[in-house]
N, CA, C and O of each residue as an XYZ file, in Angstrom:
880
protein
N       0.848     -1.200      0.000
C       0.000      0.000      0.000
C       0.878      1.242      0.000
O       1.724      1.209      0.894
N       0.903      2.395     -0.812
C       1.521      3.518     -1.011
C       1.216      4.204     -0.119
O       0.238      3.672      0.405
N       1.590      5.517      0.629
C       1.460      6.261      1.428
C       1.544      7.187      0.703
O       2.339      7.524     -0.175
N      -0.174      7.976      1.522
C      -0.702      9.352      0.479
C       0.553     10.473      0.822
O       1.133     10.671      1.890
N       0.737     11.129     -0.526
C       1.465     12.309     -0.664
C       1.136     13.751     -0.488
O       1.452     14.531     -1.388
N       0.754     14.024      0.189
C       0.009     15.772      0.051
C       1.224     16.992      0.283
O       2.125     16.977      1.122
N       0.968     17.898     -0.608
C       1.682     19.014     -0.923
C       0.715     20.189     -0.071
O      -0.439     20.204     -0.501
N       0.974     21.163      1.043
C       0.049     21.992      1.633
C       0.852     23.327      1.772
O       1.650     23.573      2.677
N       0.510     24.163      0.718
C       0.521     25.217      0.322
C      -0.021     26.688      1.145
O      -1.226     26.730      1.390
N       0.782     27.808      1.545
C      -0.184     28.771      2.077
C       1.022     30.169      2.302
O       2.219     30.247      2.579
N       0.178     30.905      2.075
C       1.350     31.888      1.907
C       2.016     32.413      3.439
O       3.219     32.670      3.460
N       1.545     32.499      4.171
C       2.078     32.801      5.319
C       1.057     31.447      6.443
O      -0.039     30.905      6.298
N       2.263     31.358      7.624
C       2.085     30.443      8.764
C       0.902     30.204      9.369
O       0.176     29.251      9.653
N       0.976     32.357      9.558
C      -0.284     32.404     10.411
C      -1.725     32.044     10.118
O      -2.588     31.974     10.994
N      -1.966     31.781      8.613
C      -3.114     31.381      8.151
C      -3.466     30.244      8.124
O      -4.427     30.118      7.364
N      -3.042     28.975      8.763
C      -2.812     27.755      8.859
C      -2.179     27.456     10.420
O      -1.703     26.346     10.661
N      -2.198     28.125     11.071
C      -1.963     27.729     12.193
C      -2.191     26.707     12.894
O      -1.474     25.716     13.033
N      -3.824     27.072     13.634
C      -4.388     25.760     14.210
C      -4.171     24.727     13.135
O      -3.765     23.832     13.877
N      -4.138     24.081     11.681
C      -3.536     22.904     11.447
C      -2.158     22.506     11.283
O      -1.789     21.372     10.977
N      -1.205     23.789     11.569
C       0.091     23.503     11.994
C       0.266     22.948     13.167
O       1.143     22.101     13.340
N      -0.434     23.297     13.995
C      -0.245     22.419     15.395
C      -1.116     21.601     15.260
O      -1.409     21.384     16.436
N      -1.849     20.886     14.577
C      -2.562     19.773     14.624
C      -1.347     18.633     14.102
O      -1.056     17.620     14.738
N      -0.875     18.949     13.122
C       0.035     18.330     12.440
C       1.714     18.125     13.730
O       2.625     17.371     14.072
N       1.293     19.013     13.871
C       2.860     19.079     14.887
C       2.335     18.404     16.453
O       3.108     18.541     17.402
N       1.080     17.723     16.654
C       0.763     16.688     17.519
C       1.291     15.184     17.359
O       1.414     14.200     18.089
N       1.589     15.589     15.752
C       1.931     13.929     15.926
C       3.723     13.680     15.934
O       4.429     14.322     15.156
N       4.122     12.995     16.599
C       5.232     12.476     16.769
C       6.117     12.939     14.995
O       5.461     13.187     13.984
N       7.692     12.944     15.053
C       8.540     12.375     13.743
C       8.502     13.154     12.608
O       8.708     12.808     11.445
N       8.173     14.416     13.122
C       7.979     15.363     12.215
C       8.994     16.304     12.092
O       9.394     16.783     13.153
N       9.580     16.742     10.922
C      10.595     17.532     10.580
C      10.432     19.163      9.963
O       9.414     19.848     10.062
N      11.414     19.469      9.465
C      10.982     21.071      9.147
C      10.184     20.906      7.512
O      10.513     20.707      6.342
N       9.088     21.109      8.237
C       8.387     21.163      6.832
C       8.142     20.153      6.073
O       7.886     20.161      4.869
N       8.256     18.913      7.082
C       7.982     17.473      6.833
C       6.800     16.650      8.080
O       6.855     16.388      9.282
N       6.203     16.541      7.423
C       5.149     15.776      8.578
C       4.511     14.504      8.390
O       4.429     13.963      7.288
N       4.063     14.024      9.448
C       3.187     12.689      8.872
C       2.298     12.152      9.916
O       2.568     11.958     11.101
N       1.553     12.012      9.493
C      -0.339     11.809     10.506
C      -0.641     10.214      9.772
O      -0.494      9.749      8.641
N      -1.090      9.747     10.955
C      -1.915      8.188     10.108
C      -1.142      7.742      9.359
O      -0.003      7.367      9.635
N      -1.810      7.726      8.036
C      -1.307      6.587      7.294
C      -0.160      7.788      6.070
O       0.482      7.340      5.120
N      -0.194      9.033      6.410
C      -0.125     10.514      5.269
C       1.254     10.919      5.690
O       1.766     10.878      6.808
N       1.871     11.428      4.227
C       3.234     12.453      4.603
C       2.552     13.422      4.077
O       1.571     13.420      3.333
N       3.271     14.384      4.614
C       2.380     15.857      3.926
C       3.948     16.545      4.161
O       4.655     16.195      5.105
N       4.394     17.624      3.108
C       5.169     18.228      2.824
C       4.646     19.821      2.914
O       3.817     20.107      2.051
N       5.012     20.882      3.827
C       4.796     21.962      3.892
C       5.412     23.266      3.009
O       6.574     23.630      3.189
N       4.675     23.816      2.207
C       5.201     25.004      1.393
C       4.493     26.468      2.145
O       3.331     26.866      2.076
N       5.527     26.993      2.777
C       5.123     28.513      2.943
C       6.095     29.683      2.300
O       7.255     29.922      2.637
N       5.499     30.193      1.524
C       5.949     31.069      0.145
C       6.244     32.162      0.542
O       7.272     32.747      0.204
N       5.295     32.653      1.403
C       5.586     34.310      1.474
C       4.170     34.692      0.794
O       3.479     33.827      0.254
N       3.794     36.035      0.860
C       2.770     36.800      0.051
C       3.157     36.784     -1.570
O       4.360     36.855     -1.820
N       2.456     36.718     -2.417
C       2.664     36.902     -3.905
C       2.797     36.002     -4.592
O       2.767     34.836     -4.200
N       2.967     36.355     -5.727
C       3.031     35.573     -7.106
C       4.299     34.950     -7.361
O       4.376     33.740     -7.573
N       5.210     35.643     -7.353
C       6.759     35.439     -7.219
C       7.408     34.096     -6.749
O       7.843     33.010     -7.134
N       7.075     35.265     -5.153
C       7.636     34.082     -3.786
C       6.886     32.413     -4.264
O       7.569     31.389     -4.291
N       5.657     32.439     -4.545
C       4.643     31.149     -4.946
C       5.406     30.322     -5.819
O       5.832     29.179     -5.649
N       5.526     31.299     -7.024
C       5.973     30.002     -8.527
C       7.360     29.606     -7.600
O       7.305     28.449     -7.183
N       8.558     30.337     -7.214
C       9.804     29.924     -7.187
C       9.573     29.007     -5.384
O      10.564     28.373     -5.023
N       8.573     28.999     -4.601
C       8.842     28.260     -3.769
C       8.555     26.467     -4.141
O       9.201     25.448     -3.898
N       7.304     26.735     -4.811
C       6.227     25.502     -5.342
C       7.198     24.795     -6.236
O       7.425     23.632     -5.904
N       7.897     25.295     -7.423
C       8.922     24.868     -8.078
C       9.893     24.089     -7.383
O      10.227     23.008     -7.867
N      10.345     24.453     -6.412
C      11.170     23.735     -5.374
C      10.365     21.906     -5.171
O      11.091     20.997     -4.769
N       9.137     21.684     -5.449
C       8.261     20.564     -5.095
C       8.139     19.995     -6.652
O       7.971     18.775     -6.656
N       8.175     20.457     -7.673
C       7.766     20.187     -9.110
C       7.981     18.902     -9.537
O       7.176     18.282    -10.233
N       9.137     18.435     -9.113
C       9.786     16.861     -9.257
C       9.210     15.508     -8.875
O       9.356     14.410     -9.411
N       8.252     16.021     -7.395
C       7.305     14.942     -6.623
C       6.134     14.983     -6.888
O       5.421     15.987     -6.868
N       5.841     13.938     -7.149
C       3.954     13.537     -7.282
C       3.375     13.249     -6.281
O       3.507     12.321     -5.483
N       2.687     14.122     -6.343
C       1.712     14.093     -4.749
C       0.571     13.890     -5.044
O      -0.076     14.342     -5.989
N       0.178     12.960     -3.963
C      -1.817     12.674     -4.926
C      -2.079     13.844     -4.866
O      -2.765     14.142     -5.844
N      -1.813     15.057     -3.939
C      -2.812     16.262     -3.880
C      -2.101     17.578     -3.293
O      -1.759     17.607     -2.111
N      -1.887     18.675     -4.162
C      -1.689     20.181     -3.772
C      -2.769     20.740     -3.354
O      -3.735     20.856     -4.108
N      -2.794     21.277     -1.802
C      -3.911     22.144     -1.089
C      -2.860     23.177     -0.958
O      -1.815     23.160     -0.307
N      -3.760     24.752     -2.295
C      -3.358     25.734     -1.500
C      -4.428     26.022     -0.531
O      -5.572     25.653     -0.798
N      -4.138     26.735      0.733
C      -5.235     27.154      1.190
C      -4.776     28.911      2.069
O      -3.641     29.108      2.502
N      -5.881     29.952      2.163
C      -5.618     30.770      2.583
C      -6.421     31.713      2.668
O      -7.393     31.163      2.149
N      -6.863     33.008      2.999
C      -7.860     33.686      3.313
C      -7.912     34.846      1.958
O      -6.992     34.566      1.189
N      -8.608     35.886      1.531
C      -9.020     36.416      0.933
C     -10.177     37.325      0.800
O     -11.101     37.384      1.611
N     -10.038     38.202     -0.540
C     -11.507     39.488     -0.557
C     -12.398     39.220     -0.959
O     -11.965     38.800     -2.032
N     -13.691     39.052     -1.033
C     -14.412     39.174     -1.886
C     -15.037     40.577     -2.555
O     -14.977     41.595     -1.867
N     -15.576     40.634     -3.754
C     -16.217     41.678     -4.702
C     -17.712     41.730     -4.118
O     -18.254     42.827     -3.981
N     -18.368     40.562     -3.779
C     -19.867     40.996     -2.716
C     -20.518     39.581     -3.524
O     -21.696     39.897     -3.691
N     -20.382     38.575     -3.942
C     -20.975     37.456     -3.885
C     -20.827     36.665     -2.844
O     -21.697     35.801     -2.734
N     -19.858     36.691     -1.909
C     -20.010     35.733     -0.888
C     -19.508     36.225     -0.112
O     -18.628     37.004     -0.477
N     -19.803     36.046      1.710
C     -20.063     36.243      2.666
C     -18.753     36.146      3.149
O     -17.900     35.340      2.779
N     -18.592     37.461      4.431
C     -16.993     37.112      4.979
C     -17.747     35.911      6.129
O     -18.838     35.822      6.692
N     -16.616     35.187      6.091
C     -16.156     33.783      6.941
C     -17.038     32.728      5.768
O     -17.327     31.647      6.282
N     -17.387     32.844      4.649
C     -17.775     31.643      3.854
C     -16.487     30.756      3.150
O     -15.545     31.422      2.721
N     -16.448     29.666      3.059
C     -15.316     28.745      2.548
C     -15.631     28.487      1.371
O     -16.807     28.210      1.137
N     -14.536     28.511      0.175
C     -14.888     28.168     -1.485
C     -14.094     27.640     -1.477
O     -13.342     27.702     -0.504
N     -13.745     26.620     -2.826
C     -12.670     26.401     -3.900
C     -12.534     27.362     -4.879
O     -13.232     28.376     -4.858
N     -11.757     27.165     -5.685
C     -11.270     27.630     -6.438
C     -10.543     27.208     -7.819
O      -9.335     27.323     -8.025
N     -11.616     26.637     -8.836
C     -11.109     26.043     -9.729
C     -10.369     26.824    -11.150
O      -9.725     26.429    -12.122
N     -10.701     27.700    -10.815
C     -10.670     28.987    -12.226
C      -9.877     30.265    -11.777
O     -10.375     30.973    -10.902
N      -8.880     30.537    -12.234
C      -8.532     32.028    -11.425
C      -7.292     33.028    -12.682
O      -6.969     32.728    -13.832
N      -6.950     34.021    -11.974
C      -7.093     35.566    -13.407
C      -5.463     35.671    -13.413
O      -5.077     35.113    -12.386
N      -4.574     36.067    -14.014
C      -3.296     36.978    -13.685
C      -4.203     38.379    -14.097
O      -4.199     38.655    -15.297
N      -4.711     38.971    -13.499
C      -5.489     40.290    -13.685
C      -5.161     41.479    -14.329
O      -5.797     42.304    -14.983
N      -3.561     41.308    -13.840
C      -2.852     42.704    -14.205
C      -2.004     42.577    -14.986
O      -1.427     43.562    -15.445
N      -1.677     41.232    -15.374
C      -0.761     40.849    -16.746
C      -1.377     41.997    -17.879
O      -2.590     42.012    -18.088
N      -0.641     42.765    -18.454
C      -1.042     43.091    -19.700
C      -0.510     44.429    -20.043
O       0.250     44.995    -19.257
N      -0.962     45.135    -21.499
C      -0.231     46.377    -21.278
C      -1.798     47.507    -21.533
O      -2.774     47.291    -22.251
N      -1.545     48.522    -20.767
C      -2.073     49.693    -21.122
C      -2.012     50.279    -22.551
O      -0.986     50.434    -23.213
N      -2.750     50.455    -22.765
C      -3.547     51.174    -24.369
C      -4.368     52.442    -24.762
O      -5.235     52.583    -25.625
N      -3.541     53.805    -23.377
C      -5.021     55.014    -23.535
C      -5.856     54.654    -22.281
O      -5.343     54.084    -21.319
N      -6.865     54.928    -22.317
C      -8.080     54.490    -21.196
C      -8.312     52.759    -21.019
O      -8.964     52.153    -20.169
N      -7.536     52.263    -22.129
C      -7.618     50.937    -22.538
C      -6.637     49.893    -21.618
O      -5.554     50.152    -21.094
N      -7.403     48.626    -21.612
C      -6.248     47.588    -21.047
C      -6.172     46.343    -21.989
O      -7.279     45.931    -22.336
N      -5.079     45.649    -22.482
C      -4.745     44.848    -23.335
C      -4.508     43.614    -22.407
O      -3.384     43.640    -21.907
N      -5.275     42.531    -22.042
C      -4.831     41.660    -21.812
C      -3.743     40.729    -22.450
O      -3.227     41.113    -23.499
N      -3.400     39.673    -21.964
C      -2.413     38.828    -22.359
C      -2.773     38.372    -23.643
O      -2.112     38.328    -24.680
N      -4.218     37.960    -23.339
C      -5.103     37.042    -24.616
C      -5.285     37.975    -26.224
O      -5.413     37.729    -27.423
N      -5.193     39.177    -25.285
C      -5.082     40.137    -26.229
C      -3.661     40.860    -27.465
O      -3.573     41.520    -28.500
N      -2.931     40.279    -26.615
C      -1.426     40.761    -26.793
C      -1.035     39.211    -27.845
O      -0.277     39.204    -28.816
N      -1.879     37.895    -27.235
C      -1.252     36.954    -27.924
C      -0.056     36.356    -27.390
O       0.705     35.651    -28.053
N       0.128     36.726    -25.882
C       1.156     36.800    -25.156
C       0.929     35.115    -24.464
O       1.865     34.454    -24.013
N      -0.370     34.692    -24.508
C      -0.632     33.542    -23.247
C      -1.845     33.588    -22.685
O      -2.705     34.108    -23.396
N      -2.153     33.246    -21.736
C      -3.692     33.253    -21.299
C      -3.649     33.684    -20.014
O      -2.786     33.485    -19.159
N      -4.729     34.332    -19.956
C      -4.937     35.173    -18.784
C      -5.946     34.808    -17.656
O      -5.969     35.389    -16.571
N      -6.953     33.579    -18.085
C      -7.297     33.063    -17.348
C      -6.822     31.834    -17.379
O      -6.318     31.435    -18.430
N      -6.894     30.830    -16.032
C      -6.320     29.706    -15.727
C      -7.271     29.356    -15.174
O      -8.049     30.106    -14.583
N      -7.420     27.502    -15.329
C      -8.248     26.715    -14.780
C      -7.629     25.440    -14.085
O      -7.119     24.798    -15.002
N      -7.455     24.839    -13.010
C      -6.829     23.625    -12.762
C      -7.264     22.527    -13.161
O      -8.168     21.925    -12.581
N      -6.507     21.991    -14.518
C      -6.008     21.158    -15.511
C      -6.580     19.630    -14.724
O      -7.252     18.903    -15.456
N      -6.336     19.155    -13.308
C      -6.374     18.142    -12.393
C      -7.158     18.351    -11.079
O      -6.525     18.188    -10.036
N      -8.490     18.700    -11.005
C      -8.930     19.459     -9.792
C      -8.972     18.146     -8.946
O      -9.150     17.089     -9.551
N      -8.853     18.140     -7.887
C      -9.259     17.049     -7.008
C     -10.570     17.163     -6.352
O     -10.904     18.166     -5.720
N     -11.465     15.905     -6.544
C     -12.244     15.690     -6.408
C     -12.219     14.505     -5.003
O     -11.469     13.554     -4.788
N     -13.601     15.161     -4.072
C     -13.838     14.618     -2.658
C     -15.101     14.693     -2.173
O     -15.604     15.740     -2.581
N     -15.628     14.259     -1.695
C     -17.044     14.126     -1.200
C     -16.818     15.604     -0.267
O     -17.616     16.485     -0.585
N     -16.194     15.837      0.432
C     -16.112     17.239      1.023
C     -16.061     18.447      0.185
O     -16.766     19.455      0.228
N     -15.275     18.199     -0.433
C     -15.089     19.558     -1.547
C     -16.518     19.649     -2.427
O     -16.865     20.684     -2.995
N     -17.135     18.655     -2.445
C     -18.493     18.740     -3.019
C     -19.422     19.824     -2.523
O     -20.117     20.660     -3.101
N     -19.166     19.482     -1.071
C     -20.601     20.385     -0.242
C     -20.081     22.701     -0.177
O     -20.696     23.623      0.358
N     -18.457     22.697     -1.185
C     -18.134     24.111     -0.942
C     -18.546     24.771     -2.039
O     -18.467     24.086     -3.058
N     -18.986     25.935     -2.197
C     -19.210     26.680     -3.377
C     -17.954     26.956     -4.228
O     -16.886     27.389     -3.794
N     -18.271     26.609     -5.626
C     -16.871     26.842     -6.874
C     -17.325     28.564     -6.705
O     -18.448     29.058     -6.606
N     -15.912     29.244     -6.720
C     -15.625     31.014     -7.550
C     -14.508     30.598     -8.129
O     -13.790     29.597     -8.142
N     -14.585     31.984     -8.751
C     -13.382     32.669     -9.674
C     -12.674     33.298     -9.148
O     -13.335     34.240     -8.712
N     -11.655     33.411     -8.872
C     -10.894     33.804     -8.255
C      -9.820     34.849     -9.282
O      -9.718     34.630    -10.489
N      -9.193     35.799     -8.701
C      -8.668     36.721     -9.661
C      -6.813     37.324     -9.109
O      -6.665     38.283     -8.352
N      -6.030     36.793     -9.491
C      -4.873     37.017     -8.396
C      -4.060     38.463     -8.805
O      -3.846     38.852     -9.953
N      -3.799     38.920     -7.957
C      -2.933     40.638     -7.748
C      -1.746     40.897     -7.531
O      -0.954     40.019     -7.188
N      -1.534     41.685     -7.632
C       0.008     42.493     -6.951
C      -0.179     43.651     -6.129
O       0.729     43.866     -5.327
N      -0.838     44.193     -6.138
C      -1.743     45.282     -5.713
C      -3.004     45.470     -5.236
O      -3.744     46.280     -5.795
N      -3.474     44.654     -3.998
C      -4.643     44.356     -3.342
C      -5.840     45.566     -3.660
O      -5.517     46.619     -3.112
N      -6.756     45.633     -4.190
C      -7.744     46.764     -4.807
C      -8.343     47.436     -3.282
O      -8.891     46.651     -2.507
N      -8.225     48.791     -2.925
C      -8.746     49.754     -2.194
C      -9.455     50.709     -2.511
O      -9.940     51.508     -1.711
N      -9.613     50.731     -3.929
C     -10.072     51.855     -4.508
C     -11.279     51.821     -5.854
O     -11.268     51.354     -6.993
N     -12.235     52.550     -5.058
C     -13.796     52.286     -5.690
C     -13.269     52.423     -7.310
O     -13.505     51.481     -8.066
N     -12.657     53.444     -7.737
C     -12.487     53.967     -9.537
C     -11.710     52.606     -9.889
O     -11.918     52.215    -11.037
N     -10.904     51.862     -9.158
C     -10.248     50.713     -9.893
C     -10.742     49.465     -9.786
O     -10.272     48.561    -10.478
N     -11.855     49.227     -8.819
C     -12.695     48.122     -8.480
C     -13.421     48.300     -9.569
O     -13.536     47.281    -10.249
N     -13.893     49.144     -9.924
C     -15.245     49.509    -10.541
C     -14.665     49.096    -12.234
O     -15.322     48.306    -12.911
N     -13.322     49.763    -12.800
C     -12.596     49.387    -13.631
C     -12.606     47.720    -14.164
O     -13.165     47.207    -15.133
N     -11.709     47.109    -13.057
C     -11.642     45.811    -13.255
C     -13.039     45.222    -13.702
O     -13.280     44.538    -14.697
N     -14.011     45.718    -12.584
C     -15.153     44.339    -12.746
C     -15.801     44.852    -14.110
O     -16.560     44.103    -14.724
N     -15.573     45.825    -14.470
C     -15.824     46.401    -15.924
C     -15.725     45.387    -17.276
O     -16.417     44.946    -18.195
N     -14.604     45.351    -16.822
C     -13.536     44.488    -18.022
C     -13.750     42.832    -17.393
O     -13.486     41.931    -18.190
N     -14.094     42.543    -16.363
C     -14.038     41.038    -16.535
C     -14.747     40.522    -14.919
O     -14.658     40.979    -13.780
N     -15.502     39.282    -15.563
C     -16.161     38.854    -14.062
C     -14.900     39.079    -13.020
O     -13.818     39.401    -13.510
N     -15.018     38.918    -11.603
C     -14.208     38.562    -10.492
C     -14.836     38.209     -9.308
O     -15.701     38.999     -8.928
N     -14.607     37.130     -8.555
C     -15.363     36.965     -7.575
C     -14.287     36.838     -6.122
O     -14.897     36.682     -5.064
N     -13.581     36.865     -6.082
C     -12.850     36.909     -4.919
C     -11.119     37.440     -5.292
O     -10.892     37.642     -6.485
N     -10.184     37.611     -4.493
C      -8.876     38.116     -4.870
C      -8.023     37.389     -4.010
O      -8.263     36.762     -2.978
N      -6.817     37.626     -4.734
C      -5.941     37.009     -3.902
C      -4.469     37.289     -3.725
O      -4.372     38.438     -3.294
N      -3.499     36.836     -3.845
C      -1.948     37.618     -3.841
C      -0.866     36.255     -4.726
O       0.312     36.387     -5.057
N      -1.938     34.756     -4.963
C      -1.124     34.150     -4.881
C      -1.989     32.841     -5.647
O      -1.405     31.765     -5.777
N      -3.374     33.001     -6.129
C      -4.255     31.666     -6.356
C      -4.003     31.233     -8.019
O      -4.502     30.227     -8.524
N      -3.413     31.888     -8.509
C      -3.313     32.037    -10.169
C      -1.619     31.012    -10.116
O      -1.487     29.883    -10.590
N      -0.661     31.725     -9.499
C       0.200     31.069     -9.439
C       0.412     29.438     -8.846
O       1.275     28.675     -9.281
N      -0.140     29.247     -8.238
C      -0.128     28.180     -7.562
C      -1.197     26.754     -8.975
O      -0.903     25.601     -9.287
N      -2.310     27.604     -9.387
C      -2.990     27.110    -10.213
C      -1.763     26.529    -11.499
O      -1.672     25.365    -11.891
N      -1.072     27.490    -11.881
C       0.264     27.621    -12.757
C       1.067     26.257    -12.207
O       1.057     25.234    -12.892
N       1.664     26.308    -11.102
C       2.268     25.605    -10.874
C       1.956     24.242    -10.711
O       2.698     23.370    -11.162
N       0.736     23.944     -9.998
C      -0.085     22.188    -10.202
C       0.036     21.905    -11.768
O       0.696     20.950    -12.177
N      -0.657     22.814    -12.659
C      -0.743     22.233    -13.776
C       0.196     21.809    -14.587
O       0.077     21.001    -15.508
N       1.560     22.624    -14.069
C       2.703     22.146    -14.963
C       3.096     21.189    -14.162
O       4.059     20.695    -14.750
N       2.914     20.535    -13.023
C       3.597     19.550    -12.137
C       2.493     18.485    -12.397
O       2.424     17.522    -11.634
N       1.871     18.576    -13.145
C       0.525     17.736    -12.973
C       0.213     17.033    -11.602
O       0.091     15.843    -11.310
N       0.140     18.015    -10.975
C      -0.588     17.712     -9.547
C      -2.011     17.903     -9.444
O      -2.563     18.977     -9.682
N      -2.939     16.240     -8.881
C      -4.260     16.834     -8.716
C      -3.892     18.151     -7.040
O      -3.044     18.202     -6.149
N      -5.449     19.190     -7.550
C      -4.808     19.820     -6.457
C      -6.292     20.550     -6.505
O      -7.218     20.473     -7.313
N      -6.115     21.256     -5.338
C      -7.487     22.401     -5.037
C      -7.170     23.744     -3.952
O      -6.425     23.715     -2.973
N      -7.785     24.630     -4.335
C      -7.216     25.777     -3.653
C      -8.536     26.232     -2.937
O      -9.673     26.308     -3.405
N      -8.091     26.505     -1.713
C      -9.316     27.060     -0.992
C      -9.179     28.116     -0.327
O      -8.125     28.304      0.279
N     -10.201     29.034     -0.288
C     -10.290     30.834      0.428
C     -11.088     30.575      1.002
O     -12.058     29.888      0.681
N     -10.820     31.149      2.138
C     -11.808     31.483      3.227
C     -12.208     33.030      2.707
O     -11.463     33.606      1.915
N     -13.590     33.742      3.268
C     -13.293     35.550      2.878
C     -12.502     35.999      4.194
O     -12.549     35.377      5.255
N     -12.070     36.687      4.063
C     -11.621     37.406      5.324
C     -12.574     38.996      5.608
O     -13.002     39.470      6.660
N     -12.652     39.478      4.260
C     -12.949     40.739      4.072
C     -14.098     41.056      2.401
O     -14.421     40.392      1.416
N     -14.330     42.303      2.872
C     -15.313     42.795      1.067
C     -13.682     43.417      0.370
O     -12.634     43.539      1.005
N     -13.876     43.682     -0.866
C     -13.032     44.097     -1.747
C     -13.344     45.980     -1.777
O     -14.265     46.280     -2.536
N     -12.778     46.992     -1.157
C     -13.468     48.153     -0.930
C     -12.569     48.890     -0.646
O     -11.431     48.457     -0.826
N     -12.718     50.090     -0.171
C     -11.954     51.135      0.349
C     -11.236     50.778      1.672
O     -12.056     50.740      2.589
N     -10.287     50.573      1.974
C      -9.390     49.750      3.348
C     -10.231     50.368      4.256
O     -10.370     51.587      4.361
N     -10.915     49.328      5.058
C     -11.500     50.019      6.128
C     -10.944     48.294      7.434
O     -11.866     48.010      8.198
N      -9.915     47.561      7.561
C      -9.717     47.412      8.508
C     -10.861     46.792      9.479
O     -11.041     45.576      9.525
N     -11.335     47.363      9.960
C     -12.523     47.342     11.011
C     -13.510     46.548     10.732
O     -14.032     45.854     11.605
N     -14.023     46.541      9.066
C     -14.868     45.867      8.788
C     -14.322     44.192      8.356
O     -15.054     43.488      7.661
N     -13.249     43.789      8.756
C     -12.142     42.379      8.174
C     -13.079     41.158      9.532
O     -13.619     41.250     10.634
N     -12.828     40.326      8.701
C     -12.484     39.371     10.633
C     -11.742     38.256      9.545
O     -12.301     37.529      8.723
N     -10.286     38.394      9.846
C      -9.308     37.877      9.022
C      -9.256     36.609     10.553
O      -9.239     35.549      9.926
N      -9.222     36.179     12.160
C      -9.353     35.333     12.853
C     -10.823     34.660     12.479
O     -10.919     33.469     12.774
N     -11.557     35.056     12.089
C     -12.913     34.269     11.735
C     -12.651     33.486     10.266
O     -12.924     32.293     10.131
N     -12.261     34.056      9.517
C     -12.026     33.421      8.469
C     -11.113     31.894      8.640
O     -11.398     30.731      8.356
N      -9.821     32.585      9.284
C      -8.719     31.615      9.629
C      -9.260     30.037     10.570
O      -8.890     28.866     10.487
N     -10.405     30.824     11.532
C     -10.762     29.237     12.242
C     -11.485     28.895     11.310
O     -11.097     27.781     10.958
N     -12.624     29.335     10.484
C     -13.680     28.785      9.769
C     -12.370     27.713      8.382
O     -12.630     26.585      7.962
N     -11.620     28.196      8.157
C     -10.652     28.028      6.749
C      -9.688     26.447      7.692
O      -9.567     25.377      7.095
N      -9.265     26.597      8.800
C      -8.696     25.802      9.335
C      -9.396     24.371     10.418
O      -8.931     23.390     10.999
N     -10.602     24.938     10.242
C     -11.528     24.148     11.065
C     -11.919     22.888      9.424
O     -11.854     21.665      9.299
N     -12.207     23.735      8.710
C     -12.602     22.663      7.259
C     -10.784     21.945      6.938
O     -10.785     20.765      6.586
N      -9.645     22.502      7.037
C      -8.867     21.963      6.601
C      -8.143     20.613      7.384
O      -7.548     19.679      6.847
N      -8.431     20.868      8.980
C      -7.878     19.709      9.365
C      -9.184     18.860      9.047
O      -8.818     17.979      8.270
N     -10.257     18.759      9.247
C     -11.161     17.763      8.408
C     -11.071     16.836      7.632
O     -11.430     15.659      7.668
N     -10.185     17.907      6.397
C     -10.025     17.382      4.929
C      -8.699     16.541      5.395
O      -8.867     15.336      5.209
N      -7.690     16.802      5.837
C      -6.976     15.970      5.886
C      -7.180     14.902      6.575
O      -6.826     13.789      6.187
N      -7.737     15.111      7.606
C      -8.431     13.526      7.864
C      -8.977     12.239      7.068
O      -8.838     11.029      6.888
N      -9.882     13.681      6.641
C     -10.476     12.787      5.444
C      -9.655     11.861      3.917
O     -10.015     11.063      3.052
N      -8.713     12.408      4.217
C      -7.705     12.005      3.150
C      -6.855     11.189      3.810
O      -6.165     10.481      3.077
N      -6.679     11.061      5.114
C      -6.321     10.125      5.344
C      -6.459      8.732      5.603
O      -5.613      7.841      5.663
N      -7.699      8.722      5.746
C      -8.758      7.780      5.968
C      -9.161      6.621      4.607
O      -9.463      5.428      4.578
N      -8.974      7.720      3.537
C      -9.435      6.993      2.286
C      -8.302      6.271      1.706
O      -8.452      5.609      0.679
């Protein structure tokens, strides 16, 4: 019998916490090496962005893992609720492209590549069944500002944002890893108002479903 491989993805610690110490309950565990039940699970923490993502994930490209979980918190545009949990099968390089006047030239446009991405290998689970699919749209520049919100959703659906969900999408597909990415909301997509976030609500709601799933994956 093979022992499941999981790849667990997230841009910073703190968003994965409580299942960092779930994981770090069990005995024989190394830096960024773990193993529960019957499961090794290999830890990737990137940093914020697009960048830090492709060149950390790349570091993993060589191993086949039944399954890449990115997971991590995020904005939404006003379809779904802060502390609601999604996947994420579809997602944007948003800002790839060049300016044209009042105009924006996407990639698709330029002939450059594609500007939307879909995961090539989604993994499929009786859990991931019961979460709502979005679109997800990834940044460099987190949107604060009504004239550029208003811009974007102009030019193209968006349903949630991120710093890092496009890349990671990039990277499963060229590793052919089945894989699935999941956002918690933390926040609306708006003028920084701080106050209105609950980035700890998101994180238990996002980490409460993730040690689950790994259970659940371990089990099967």
């Amino acid at each position: 019998m093979s022992v499941p491989k999981i790849l667990l993805h997230c841009a910073t610690a703190a968003e994965i916490e409580p299942t960092l110490s779930f994981l770090k309950a069990y005995p024989g565990h190394e830096k960024n090496e773990y193993k529960f039940g019957h499961t090794e699970l290999d830890l990737c923490i990137s940093g914020a962005g697009m960048v830090k993502t492709a060149f950390e994930l790349g570091k993993h490209s060589h191993i086949s893992y039944d399954i890449a979980i990115q997971a991590g918190i995020g904005g939404t545009f006003g379809l779904h609720g802060i502390g609601d949990l999604v996947r994420v099968e579809e997602d944007c390089f948003s800002e790839l492209g060049a300016e044209d006047g009042d105009s924006f030239l996407s990639l698709d446009d330029l002939q450059l590549g594609e500007q939307h991405i879909k995961l090539m290998y989604p993994h499929r689970h009786k859990l991931l069944e019961h979460l709502p699919k979005a679109k997800g749209i990834t940044v460099n520049t987190v949107h604060g500002n009504e004239s550029s919100i208003q811009k974007l959703l102009h030019r193209q659906k968006a349903e949630l944002e991120s710093m890092e969900g496009a890349a990671f999408i990039y990277a499963a597909n060229r590793s052919g890893w089945p894989a699935v990415q999941l956002r918690c909301i933390s926040n609306r997509v708006e003028k920084r108002d701080r106050s209105k976030w609950d980035i700890p609500g998101a994180i238990h709601n996002l980490n409460l479903f993730l040690i689950q799933f790994l259970k659940a994956l371990d089990e099967n």
